[in-house]
C-alpha positions in Angstrom: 9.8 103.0 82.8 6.4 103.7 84.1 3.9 104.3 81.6 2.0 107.6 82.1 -1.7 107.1 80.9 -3.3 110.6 79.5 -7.0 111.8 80.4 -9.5 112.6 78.6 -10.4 116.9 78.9 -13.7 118.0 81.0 -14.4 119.1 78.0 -14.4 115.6 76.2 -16.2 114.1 79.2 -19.2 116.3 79.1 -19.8 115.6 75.5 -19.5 111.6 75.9 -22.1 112.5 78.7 -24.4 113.9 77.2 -24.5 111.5 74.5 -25.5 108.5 76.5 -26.1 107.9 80.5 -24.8 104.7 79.8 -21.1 106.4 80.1 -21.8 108.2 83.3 -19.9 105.8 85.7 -16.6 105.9 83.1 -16.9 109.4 82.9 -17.3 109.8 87.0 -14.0 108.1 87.6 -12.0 109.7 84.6 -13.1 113.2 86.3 -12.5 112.3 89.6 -8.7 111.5 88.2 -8.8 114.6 86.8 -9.8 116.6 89.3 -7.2 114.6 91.9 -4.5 116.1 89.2 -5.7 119.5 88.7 -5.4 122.8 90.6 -8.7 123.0 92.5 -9.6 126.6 90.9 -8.0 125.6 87.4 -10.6 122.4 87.6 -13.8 124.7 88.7 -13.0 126.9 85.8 -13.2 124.3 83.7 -16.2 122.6 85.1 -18.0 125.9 84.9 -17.0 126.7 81.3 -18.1 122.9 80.0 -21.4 123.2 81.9 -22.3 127.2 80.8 -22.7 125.9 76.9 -25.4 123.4 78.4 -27.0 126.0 80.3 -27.5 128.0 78.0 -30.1 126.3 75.9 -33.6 127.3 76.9 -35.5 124.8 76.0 -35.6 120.7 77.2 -33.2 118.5 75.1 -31.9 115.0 76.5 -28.2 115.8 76.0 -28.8 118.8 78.4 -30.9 116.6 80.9 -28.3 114.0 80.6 -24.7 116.4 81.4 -27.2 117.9 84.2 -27.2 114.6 85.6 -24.0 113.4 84.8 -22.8 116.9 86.8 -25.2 116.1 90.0 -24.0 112.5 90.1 -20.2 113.7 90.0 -20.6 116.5 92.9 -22.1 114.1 95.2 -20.2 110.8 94.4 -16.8 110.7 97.0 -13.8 110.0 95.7 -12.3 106.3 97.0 -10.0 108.1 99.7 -12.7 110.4 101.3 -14.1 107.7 103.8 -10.6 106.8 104.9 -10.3 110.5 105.6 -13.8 111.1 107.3 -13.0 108.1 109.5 -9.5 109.8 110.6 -11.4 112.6 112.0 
């Protein structure tokens, strides 16, 4: 019997982001798998709900800088099969 592994939530994610940058490249691939197993427009709604909370703080506070980050590094980072698709076309 195969064993099913469970993710971690976006939500989850974004608050061991902001704790430390060290976590960055754990949390990168954990959301990549989560976003290869969610509804495109189920995962943006998530994303966007997780990353209005940091937004909303006026002021600058590291945890914020850090999920900023940690959301720029994830939106340009390619997921493992994208090069084998770019090459196809």
């Amino acid at each position: 019997m195969p064993r099913k592994t469970t993710l971690p939530s976006v939500a989850q994610l974004f608050n061991e982001a902001k704790r430390s940058s060290a976590t960055h490249k754990k949390c990168l691939r954990l959301m990549q798998k989560i976003r290869a197993e969610s509804e495109p427009n189920e995962f943006i709604k998530l994303i966007i709900d997780c990353l209005q909370h940091a937004l909303l703080v006026f002021k600058r506070e590291a945890p914020v800088e850090r999920i900023v980050r940690f959301v720029i590094a994830f939106t340009v980072a390619r997921d493992e099969g994208d090069e084998e698709r770019v090459r196809a076309l």
